[in-house]
FIGU-911693 format. One record per residue (C-alpha): x, y, z. Coordinates in pm, whole numbers, plus 50000, padded with zeros to 5 digits. Example, Ala and Ser with C-alpha at 12.3 -4.5 7.8 and 13.67 -1.06 7.14 Angstrom:
<setors>
512304955050780;513674989450714;
</setors>
This chain:
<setors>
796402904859837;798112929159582;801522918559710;800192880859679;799432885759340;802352903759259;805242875759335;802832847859175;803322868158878;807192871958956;807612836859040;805572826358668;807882853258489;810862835258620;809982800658599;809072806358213;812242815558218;814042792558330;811822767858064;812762785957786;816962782157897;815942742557957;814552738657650;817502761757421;820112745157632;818752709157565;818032721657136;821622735457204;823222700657310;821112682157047;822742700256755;826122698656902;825422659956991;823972656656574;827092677056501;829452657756649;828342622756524;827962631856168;831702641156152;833732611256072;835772589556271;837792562256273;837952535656579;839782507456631;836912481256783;837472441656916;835262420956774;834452385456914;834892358856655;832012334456584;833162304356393;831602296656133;831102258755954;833332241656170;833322203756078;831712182556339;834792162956319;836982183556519;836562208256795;838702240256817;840212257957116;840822298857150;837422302657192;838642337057364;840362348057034;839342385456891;840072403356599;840992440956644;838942459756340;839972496356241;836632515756108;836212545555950;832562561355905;830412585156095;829642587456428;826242575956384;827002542056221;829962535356540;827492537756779;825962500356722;829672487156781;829392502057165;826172485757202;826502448557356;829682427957208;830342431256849;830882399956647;832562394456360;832042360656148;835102332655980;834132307955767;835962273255831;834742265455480;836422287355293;839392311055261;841162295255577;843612270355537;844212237255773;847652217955894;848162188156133;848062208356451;845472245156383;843282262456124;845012296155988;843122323555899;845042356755727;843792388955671;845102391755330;842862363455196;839852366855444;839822404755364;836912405755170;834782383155407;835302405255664;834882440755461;831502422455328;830012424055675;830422458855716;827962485055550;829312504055237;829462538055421;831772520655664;835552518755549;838052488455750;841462502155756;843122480655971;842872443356102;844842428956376;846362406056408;846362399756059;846662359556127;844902338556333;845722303956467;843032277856579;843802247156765;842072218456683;841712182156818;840072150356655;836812150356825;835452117557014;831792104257084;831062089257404;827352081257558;826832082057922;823922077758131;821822106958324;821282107058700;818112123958831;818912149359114;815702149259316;813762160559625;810462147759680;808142148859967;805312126759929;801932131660085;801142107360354;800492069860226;801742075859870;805372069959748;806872059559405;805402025859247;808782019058989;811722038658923;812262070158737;811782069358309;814022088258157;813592102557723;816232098557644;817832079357980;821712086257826;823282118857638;825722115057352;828902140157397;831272149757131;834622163457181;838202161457253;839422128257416;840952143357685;837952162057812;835152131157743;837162107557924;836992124758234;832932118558209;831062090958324;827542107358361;825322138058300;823602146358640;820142168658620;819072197358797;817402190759131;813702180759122;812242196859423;808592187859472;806292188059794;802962169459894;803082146159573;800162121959502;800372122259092;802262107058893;805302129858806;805852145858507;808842170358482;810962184958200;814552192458361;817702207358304;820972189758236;823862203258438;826592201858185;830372204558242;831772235358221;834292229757977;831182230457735;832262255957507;834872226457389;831942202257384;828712191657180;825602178057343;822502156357245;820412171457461;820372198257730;816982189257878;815272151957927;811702139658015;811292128458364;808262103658442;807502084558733;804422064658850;802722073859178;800512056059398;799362046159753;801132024759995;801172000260268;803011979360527;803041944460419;804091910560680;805541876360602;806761849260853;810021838860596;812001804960658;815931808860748;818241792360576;821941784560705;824411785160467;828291775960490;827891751460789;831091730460771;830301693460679;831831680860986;829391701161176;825441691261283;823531725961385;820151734561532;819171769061539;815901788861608;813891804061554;812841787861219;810881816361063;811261856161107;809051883260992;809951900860743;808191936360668;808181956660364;806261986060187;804761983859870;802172000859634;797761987359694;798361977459326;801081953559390;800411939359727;798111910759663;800241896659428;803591895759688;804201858759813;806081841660075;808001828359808;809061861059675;811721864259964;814631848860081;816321848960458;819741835060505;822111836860804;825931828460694;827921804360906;831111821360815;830321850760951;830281838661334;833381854661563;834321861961883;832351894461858;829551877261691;828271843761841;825121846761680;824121842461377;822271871461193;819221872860949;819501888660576;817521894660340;818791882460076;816041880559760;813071902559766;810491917259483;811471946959316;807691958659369;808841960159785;811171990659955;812331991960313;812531952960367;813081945860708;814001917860914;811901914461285;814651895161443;818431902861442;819221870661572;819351837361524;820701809161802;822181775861753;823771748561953;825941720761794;824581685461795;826701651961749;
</setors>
């Protein structure tokens, strides 16, 4: 028990021990670490440029342009620079100067801007380049529509009642000709939505080109609303029509009426009529490979989806 005792009190001595060079070793590094950044420095740090007051009027290219900044200050007031990507700001409304083809910024008359961002215990030495060159073009407006990406799975009986709303239904782009010419809509994120039976209500992304750096947008989201309610199969015996029966010609064909079945909403299907659709079989279309001639649908409500005809065929003879 006396030898137990013994190396527990050892094995404390030595672990105190080893606390005590820890904790000199870290005060050690700490001073040297305080030492070193209060000594000062001078660094040569690229800064991203963010544009500043750009008229609306034109769009500029280079977006990838940086200006190399020489600093001298202490350690301690570098440190920030290292920390995420350092940005450095130009003013397009002053102290730049414009021709036909690029804005030109120099270092010589931009020099205070840029010393003005910089604290007063931080000295620039050196900026590179000292000119800059931004390429412009004459911006253009164009307003296209936006197309709803969706994936809905309805719960059984219930389906869409109208179309999708869309606020706002278009999205007005500004920039260069070349690149707005090329676009004809705005497409949204995918809707994905499972056992619906409420009307929908969804604020979605827009999926914008990629060239958007070089482009300005109305809007990146839009409202999309849609009405929701219960369905059912509808039937209607229709009359056929034949149309395009040369004048020479006498016809008879049967049979005289089809049915014609459709889905629509509880709300809307008292007030669907006979007279709502229309069934026509084209003369025209008769050949070798067709001697028949073939039922369309060729009017129905907007209030109806997934019209179909009973029949696929329609016979005739030729009478004197």
């Amino acid at each position: 028990m006396i030898k137990s005792l013994k190396s527990k009190i050892i094995s404390s001595i030595k672990n105190k021990k080893i606390n005590i060079f820890i904790i000199f070793l870290s005060i050690s590094f700490g001073i040297l670490l305080l030492t070193k950044l209060s000594r000062s420095y001078t660094n040569t740090i690229a800064f991203h440029i963010n544009k500043l007051n750009v008229p609306e009027e034109y769009v500029l290219f280079d977006n990838d342009r940086v200006l190399n900044v020489s600093l001298k200050t202490q350690g301690f007031n570098l440190l920030k620079y290292y920390v995420g990507t350092p940005v450095i700001d130009i003013d397009f409304s002053k102290n730049i100067v414009k021709n036909d083809s690029c804005y030109i910024w120099n270092s010589s008359v931009g020099y205070s801007d840029i010393i003005a961002q910089f604290d007063k215990n931080v000295e620039v030495t050196n900026i590179n380049p000292d000119t800059l060159k931004f390429k412009y073009d004459i911006n253009a407006t164009k307003k296209v529509p936006i197309i709803v990406n969706h994936k809905l799975n309805f719960s059984l009986g219930y389906d869409l009642i109208e179309s999708f709303k869309l606020q706002p239904d278009s999205i007005r782009i500004i920039g260069p000709e070349m690149l707005i010419s090329e676009i004809s809509s705005i497409q949204t994120d995918t809707i994905l939505l499972k056992d619906i039976k409420k009307d929908i209500q969804v604020k979605i992304s827009l999926k914008l080109p990629e060239s958007k750096e070089e482009l300005k947008f109305s809007n990146t989201h839009t409202n999309v609303t849609a009405q929701v309610g219960k369905f059912t199969e509808g039937n209607l015996k229709i009359p056929v029509q034949v149309m395009n029966v040369p004048d020479s010609l006498n016809i008879k064909y049967f049979p005289k009426f089809v049915n014609v079945s459709y889905y629509t909403s509880l709300q809307n299907f008292n007030n669907i009529s006979r007279d709502d659709f229309k069934v026509e079989c084209n003369f025209a279309d008769l050949s070798e490979s067709q001697p028949f001639l073939r039922p369309i649908v060729v009017k129905s409500p907007k209030t109806v989806k997934n019209v179909r005809v009973g029949q696929q065929q329609i016979d005739y003879i030729i009478t004197e």
